[in-house]
C-alpha positions in Angstrom: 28.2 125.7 115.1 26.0 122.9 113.3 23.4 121.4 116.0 21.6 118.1 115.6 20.3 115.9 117.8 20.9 113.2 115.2 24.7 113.5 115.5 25.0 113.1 118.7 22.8 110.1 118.9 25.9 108.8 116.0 28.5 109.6 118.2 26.6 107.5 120.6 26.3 104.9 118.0 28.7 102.5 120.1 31.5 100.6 118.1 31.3 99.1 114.7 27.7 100.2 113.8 24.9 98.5 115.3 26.2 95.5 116.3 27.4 93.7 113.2 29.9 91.3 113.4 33.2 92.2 111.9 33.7 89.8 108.8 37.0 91.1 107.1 35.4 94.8 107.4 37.9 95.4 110.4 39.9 98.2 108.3 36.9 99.8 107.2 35.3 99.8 110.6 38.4 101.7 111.9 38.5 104.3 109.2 35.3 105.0 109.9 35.6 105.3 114.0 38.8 107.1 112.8 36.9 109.8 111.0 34.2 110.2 113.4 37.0 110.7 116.1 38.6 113.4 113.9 35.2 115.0 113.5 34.5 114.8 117.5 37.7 116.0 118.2 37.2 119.3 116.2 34.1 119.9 117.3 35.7 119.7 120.9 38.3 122.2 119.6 36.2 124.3 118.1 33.8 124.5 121.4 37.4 125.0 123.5 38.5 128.1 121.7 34.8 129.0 122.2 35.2 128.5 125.6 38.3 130.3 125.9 36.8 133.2 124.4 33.7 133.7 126.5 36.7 133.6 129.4 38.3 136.5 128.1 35.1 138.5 128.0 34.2 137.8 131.4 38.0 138.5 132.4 37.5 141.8 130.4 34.0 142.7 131.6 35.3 142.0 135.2 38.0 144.3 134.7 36.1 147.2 133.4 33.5 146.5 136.1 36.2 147.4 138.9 37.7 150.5 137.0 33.7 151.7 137.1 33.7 151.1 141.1 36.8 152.6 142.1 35.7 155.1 140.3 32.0 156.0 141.4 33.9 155.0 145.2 36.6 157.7 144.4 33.5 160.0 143.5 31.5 159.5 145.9 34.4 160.3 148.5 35.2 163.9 146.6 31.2 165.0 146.9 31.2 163.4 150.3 33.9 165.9 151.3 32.8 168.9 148.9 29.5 168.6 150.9 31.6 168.8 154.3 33.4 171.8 152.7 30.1 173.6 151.3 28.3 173.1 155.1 31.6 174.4 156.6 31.4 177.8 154.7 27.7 177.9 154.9 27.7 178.0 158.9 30.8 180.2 158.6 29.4 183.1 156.6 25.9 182.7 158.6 
C-alpha cells in the first residue's frame, strides 16, 4: 500500500482547490473531485479486503488455539488418571 502524508493532506484539500472561485472551470473541478473520489474509494476497498483478511486469520488462529486446549485439557485428564492408576498398583503390589 503507497503511504504519504502528502496525500492525505490532498484529500483534505476541501472542495475546488484552495479556494478559487469557479469561473466556467465547474466541469473540470468535478472531474477532478470525481477522480480523487475514485482514487479514495479504492484505497478504502483495497484497506476493506485488507481488513477482511486479517479477520480471517484471527478467526483461523482462534480456532486452532481451541483445538490446542481441548487438547492439552484432554491430556492433562489421561496423565491425571494414569497417575491415579500407577499410585493404585504401586500401593497394591507394596
Amino acid at each position: 500500500m503507497k503511504r504519504g502524508g502528502g496525500r492525505r493532506e490532498e484529500e483534505k484539500g476541501g472542495w475546488g482547490g484552495g479556494g478559487r472561485k469557479h469561473e466556467g472551470g465547474g466541469w473540470r473541478d468535478l472531474s477532478i473531485l470525481t477522480d480523487r473520489l475514485s482514487k479514495i474509494n479504492e484505497a478504502l476497498a483495497r484497506r476493506v479486503m485488507a481488513r477482511n483478511e486479517y479477520d480471517k486469520t484471527i478467526q483461523e488462529t482462534e480456532a486452532a488455539y481451541m483445538k490446542i486446549l481441548e487438547s492439552s485439557q484432554t491430556l492433562l485428564h489421561v496423565l491425571k488418571r494414569e497417575t491415579v492408576n500407577l499410585t493404585k498398583k504401586k500401593q497394591y503390589s507394596s
